[in-house]
VOPAGU-2260 file (C-alpha; in pm, 1 decimal, decimal comma):
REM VOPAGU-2260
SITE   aa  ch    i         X         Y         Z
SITE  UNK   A    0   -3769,6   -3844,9    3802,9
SITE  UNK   A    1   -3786,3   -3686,7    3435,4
SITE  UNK   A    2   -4035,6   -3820,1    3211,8
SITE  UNK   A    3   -3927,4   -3874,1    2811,6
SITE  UNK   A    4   -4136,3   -3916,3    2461,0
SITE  UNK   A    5   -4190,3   -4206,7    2348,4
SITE  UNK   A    6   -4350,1   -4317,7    1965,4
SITE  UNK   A    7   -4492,6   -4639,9    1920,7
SITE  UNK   A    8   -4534,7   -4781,0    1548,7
SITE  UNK   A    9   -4633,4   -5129,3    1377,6
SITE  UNK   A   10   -4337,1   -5188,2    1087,4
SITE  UNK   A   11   -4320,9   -5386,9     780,3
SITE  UNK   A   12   -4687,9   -5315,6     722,0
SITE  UNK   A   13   -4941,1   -5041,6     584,7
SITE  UNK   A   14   -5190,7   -5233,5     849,8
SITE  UNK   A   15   -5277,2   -5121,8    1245,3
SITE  UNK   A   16   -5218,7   -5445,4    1446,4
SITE  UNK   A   17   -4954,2   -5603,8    1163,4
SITE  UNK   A   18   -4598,3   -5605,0    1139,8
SITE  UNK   A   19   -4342,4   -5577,8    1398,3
SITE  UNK   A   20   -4450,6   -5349,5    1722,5
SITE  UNK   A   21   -4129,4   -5079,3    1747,4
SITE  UNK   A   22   -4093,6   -4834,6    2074,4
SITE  UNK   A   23   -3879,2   -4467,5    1995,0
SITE  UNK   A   24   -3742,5   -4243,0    2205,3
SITE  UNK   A   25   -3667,9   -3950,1    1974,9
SITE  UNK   A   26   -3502,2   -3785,0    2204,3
SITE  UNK   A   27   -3314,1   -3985,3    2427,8
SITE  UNK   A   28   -3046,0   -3710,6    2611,7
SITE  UNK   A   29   -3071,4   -3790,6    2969,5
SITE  UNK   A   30   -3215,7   -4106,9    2938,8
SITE  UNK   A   31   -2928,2   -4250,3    3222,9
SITE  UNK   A   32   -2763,5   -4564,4    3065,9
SITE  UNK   A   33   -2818,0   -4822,1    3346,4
SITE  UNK   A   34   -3203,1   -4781,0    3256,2
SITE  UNK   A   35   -3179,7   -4846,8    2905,2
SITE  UNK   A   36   -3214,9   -5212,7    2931,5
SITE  UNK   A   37   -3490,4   -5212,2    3161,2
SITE  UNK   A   38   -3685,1   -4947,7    2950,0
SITE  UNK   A   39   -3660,9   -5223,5    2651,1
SITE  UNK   A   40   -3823,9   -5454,0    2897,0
SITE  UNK   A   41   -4099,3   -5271,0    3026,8
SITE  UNK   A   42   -4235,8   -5196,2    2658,9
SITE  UNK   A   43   -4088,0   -5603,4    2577,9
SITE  UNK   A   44   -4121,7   -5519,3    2199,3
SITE  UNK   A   45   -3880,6   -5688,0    2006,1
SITE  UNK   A   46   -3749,4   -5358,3    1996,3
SITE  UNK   A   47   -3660,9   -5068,4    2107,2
SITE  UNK   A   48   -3470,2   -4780,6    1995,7
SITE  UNK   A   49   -3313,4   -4452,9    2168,0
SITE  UNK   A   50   -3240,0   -4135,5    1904,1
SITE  UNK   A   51   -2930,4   -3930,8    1982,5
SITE  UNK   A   52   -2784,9   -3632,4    1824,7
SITE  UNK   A   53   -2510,3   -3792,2    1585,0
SITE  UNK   A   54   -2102,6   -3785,5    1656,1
SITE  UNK   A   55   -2038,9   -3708,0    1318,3
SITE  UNK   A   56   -2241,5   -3384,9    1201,2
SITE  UNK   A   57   -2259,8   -3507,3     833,4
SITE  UNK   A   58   -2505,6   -3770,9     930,4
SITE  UNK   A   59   -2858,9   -3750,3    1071,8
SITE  UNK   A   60   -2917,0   -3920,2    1452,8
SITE  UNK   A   61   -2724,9   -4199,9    1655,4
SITE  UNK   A   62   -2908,8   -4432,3    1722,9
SITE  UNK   A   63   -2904,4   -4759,1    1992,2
SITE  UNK   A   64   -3118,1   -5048,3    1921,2
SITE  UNK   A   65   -3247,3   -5292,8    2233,3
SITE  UNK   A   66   -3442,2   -5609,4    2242,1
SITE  UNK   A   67   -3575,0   -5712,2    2581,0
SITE  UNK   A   68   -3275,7   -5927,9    2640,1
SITE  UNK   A   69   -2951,7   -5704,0    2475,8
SITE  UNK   A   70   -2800,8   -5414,7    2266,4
SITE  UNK   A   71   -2793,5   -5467,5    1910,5
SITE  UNK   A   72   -2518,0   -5382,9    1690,2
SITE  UNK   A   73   -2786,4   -5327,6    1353,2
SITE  UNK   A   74   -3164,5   -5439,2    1304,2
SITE  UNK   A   75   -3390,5   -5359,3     994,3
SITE  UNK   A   76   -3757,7   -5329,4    1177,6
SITE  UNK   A   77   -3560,6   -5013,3    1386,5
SITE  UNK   A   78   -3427,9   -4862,9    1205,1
SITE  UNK   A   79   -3691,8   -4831,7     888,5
SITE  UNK   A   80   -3934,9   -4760,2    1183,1
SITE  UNK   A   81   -3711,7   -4502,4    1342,4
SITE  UNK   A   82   -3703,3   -4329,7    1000,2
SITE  UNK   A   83   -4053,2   -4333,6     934,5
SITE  UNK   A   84   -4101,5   -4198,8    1323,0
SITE  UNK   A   85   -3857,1   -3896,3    1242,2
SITE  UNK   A   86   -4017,3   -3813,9     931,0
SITE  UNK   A   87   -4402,6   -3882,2    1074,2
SITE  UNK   A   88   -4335,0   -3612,3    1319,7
SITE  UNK   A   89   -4149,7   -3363,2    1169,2
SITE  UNK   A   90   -3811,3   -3412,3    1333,5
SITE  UNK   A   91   -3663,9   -3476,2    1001,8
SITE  UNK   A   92   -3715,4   -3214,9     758,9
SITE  UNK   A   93   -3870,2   -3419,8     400,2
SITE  UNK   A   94   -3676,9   -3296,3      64,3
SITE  UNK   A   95   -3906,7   -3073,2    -183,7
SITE  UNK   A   96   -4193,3   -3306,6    -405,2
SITE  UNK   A   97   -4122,7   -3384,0    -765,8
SITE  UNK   A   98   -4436,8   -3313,5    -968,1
SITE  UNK   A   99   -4605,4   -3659,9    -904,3
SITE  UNK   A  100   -4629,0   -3508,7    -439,6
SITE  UNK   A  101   -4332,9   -3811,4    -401,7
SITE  UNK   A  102   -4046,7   -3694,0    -246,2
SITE  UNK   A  103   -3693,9   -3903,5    -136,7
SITE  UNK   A  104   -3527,3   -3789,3     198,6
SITE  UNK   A  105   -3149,3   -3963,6     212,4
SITE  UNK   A  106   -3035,9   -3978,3     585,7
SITE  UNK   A  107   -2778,1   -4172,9     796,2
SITE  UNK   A  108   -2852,7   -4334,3    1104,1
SITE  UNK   A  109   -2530,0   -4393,1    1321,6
SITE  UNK   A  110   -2561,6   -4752,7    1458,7
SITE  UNK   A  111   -2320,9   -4960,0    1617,6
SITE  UNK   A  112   -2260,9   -5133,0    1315,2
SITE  UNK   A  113   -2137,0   -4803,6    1165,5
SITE  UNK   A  114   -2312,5   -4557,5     957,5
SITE  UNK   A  115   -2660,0   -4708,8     799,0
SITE  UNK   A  116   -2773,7   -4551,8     490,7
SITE  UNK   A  117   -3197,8   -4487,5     513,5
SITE  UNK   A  118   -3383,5   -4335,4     232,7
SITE  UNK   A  119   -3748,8   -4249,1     321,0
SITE  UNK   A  120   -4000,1   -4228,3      31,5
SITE  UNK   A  121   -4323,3   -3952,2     101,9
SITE  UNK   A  122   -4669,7   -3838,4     -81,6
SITE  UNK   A  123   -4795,3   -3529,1      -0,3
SITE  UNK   A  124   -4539,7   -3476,2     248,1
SITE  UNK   A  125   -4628,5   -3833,0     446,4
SITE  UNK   A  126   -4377,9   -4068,0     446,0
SITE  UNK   A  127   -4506,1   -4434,6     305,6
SITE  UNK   A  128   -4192,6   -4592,7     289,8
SITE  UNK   A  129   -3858,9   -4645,6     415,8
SITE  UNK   A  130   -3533,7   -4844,0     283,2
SITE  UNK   A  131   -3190,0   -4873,1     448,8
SITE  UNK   A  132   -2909,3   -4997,2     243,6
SITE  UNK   A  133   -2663,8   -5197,7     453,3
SITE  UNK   A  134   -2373,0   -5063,5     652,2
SITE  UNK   A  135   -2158,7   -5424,1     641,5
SITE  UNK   A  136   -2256,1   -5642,4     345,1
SITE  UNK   A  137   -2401,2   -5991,5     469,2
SITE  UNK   A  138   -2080,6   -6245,8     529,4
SITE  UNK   A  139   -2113,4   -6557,1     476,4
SITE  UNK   A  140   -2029,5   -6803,3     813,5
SITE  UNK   A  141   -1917,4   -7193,4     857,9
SITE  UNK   A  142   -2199,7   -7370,3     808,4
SITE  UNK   A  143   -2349,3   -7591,1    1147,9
SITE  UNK   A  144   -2185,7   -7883,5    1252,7
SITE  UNK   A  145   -2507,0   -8116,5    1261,5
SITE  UNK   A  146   -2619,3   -8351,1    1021,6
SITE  UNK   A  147   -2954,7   -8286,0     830,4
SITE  UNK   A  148   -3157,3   -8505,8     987,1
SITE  UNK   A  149   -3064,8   -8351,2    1336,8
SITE  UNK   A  150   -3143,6   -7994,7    1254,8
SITE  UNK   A  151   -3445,1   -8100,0    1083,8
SITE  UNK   A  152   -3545,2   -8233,1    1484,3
SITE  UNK   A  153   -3435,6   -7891,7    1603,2
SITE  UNK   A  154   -3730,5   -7712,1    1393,6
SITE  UNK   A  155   -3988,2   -8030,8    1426,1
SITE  UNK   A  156   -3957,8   -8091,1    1109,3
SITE  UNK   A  157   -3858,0   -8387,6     871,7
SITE  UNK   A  158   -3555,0   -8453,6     691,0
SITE  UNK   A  159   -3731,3   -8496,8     352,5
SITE  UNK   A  160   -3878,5   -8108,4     440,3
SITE  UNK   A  161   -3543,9   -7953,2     385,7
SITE  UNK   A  162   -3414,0   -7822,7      91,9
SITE  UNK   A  163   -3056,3   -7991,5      72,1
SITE  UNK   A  164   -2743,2   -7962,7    -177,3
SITE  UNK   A  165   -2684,2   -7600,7    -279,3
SITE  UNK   A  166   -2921,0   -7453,5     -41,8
SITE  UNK   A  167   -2799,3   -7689,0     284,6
SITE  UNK   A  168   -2849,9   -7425,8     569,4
SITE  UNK   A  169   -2585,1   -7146,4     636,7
SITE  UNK   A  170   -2545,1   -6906,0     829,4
SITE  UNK   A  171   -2493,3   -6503,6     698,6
SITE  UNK   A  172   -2438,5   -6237,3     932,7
SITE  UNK   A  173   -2533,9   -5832,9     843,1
SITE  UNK   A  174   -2459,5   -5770,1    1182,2
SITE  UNK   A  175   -2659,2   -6035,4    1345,4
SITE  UNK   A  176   -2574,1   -6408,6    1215,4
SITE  UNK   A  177   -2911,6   -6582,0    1118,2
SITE  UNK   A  178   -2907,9   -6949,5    1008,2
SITE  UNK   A  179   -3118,8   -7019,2     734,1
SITE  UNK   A  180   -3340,1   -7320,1     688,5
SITE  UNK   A  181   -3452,2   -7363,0     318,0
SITE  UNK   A  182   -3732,5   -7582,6     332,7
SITE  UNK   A  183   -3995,7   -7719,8      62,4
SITE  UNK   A  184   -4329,7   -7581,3     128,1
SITE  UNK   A  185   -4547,4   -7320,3     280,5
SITE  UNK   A  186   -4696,0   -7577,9     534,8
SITE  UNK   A  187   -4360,7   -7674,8     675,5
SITE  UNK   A  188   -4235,0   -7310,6     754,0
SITE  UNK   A  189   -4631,0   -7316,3     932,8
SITE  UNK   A  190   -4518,9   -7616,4    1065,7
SITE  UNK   A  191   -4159,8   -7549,0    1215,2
SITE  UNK   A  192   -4088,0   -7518,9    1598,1
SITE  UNK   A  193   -3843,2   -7468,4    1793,1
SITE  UNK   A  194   -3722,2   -7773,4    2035,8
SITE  UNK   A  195   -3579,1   -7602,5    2291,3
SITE  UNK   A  196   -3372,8   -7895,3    2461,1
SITE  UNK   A  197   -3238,5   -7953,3    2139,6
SITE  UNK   A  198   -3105,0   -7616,2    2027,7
SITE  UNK   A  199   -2914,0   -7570,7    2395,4
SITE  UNK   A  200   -2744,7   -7893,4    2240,3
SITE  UNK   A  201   -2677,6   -7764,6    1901,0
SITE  UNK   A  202   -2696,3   -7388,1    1836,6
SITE  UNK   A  203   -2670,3   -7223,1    2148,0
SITE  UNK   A  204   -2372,6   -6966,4    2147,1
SITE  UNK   A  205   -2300,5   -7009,7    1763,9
SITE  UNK   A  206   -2321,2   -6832,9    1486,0
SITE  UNK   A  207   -2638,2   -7060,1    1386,7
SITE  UNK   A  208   -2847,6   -6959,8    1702,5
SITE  UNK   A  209   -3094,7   -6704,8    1581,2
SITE  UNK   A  210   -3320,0   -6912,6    1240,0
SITE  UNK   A  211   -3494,7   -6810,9     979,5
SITE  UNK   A  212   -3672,3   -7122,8     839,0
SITE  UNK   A  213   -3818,3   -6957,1     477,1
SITE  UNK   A  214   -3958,9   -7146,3     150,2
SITE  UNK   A  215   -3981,4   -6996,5    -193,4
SITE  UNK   A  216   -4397,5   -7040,7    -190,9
SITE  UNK   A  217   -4551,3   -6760,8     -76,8
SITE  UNK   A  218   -4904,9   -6715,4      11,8
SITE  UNK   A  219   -5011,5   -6442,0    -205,0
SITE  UNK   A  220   -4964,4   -6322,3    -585,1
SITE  UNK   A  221   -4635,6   -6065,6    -659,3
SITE  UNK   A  222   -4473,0   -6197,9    -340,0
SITE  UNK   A  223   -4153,0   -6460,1    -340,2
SITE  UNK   A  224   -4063,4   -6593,8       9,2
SITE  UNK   A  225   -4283,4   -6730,4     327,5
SITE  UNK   A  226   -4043,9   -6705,7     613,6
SITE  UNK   A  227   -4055,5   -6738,4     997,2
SITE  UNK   A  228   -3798,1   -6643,4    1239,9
SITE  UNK   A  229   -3667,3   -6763,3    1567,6
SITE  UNK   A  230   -3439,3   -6548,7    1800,8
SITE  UNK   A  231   -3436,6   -6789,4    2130,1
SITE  UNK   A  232   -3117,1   -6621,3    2179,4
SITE  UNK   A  233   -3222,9   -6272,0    2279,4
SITE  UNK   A  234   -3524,0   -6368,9    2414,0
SITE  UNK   A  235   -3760,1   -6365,5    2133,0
SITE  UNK   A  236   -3962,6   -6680,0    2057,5
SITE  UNK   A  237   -4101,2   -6518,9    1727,2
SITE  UNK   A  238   -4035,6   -6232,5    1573,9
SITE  UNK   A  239   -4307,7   -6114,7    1283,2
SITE  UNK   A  240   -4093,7   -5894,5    1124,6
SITE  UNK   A  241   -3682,6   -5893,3    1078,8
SITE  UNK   A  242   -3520,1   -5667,4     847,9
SITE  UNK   A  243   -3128,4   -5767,9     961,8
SITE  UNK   A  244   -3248,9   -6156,5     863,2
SITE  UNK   A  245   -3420,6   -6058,1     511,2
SITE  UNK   A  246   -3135,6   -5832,3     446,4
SITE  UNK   A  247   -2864,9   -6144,4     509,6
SITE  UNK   A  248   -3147,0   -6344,8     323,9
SITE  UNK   A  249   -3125,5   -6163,4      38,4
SITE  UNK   A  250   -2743,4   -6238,0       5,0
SITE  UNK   A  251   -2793,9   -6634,7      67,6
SITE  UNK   A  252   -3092,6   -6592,0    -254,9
SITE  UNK   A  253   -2845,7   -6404,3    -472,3
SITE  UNK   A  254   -2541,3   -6607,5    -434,8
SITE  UNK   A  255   -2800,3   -6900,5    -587,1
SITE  UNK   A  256   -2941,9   -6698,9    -839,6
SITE  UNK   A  257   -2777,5   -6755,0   -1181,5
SITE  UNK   A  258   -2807,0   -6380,6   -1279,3
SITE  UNK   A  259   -2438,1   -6206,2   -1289,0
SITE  UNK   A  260   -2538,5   -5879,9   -1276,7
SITE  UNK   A  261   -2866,5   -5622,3   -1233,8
SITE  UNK   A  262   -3063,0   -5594,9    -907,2
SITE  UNK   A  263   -3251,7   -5905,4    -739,6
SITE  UNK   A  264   -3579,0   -5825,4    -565,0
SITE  UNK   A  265   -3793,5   -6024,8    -332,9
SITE  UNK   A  266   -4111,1   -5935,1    -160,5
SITE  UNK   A  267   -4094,6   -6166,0     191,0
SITE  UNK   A  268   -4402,9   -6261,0     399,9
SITE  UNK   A  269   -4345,4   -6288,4     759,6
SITE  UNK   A  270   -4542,2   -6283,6    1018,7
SITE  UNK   A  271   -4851,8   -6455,6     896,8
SITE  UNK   A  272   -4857,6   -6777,2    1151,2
SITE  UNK   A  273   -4836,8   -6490,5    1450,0
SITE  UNK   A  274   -5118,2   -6281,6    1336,2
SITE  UNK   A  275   -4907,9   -5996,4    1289,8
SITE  UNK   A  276   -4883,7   -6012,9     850,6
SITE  UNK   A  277   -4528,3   -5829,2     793,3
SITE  UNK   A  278   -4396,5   -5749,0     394,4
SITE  UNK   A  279   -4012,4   -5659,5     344,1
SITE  UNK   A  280   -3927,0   -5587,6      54,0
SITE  UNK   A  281   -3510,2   -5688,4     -24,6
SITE  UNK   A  282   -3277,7   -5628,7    -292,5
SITE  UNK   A  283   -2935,3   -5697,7    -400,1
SITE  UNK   A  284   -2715,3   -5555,8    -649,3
SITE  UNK   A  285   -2484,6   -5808,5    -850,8
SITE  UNK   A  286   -2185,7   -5721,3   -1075,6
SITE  UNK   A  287   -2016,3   -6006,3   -1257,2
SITE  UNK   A  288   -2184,4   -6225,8   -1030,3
SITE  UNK   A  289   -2055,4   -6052,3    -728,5
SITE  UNK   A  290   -2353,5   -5925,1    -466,2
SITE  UNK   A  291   -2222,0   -5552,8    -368,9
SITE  UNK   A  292   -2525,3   -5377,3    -211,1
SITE  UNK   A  293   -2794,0   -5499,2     -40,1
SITE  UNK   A  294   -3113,2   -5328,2      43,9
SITE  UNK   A  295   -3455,0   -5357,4     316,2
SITE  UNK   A  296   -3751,2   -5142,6     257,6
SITE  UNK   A  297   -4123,6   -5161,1     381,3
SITE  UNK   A  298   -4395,4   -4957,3     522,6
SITE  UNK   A  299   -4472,5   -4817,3     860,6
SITE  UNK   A  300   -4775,9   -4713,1    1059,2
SITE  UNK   A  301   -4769,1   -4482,9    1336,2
SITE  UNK   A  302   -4974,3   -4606,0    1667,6
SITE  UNK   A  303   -4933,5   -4373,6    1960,0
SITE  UNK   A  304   -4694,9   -4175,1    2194,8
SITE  UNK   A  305   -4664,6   -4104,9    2561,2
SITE  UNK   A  306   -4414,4   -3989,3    2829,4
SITE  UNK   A  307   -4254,6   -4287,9    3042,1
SITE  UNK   A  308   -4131,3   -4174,7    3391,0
SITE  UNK   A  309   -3767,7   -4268,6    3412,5
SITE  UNK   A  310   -3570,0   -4235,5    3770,7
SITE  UNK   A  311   -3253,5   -4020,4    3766,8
């Protein structure tokens, strides 16, 4: 039996108790593989990461990424959170302050995606923000085989609630393919549920199985998007927070925004109908009318550590 560190932090928000909850292991050598898994279900966050020294010198940690249910290739919550955990606790060493205290820290996080890009904004040498800029740009996928008024009955919702015509849902994939539900109003993305019975029929095992159901009518002044997401297939109901899905979002927004070139931004709300308020903040780059960077940011807050016992 060896017992390992552990970080806990909230993500997406400057709040205790908001955002999306994120378990760390900064230092995951000896950690045996078979119990990876398992660890990600005993702390059943949506989840939870495990920091290795990196294969290629040039670049910061490795980095593997777990929900309760399965390894994941890339996810935005864990890897802004892993950042801010590195930089909390002095693992990563912050760049000198400019005049104004602020100081940028560029590292790269090996994932299995590939190599992902995290810039980590502090004040007075404490970070308050992190930003990852995508390894794979979001690709667009073939679009779900059923009709409107049938998907609309997957999410308990009504035909007339989605948006249809240029935004008829689509999946985009950074990593993880997300469908995503445009729909009219704030009180139908409150409204939306999953029928389970009814996605085994229709989504399960494609590219349209994880949702984000999102409408441009946010809650609160300076912000853009109200958004919910549904990951049935990894074993997440909810999830309050999801960087992968705003960063794919943020590619479906700018590929319907009229603007050719410059950099989009959107401040997303998620969370809200959990009790667990989460703000992501996205961008995307455009030349000629062609998105060619995408970008997640938001703020962390560190919660607590401990040692977990792990078997040999």
């Amino acid at each position: 039996m060896k017992a390992f560190r552990y970080l806990t932090l909230d993500v997406f928000t400057a709040t205790p108790f908001g955002g999306n909850q994120l378990a760390v292991f900064p230092d995951a050598r000896g950690i045996p593989e078979r119990h990876l898994q398992a660890i990600a279900r005993e702390f059943n966050f949506s989840e939870t990461t495990f920091v290795h020294p990196p294969d290629d010198p040039h670049h910061t940690r490795r980095v593997r990424i777990f929900t309760p249910g399965a390894e994941l290739p890339f996810a935005g919550h864990p890897t802004v959170g892993t950042a801010h955990a590195l930089a909390a606790t002095g693992q990563l060493a912050l760049e000198s302050p400019n005049a104004d205290g602020v100081s940028l820290t560029h590292l790269v996080l090996e994932e299995l995606v590939g190599p992902v890009p995290v810039t980590v904004r502090a004040r007075g040498g404490v970070p308050e923000f992190a930003q990852l800029s995508v390894a794979k740009l979001p690709e667009l996928l073939e679009p779900p085989r059923p009709e409107p008024a049938v998907l609309a009955a997957v999410f308990s919702l009504r035909t007339d609630d989605l948006v249809l015509g240029d935004w008829m849902p689509s999946p985009v994939s950074s990593g993880i393919p997300f469908l995503f539900v445009p729909v009219r109003t704030r009180d139908a993305v409150r409204r939306a549920r999953v029928r389970m019975d009814l996605w085994d029929t229709w989504l399960r095992g494609s590219p349209s199985s994880e949702i984000m159901v999102f409408a441009m009518d946010a809650e609160h002044a300076g912000h853009d998007v109200r958004a919910r997401v549904f990951v049935p297939g990894l074993d997440i109901p909810e999830d309050p927070a999801t960087g992968s899905a705003c960063a794919s979002l943020a590619r479906y927004l700018a590929d319907r925004d009229a603007r050719a070139d410059g950099t989009l931004r959107w401040t997303v709300e998620q969370g809200f109908e959990m009790g667990r308020p989460s703000l992501i903040e996205a961008e995307a780059d455009k030349m000629a009318g062609r998105v060619t960077q995408v970008r997640v940011g938001g703020k962390s807050v560190m919660m607590g550590e401990g040692t977990l016992t792990v078997p040999d």
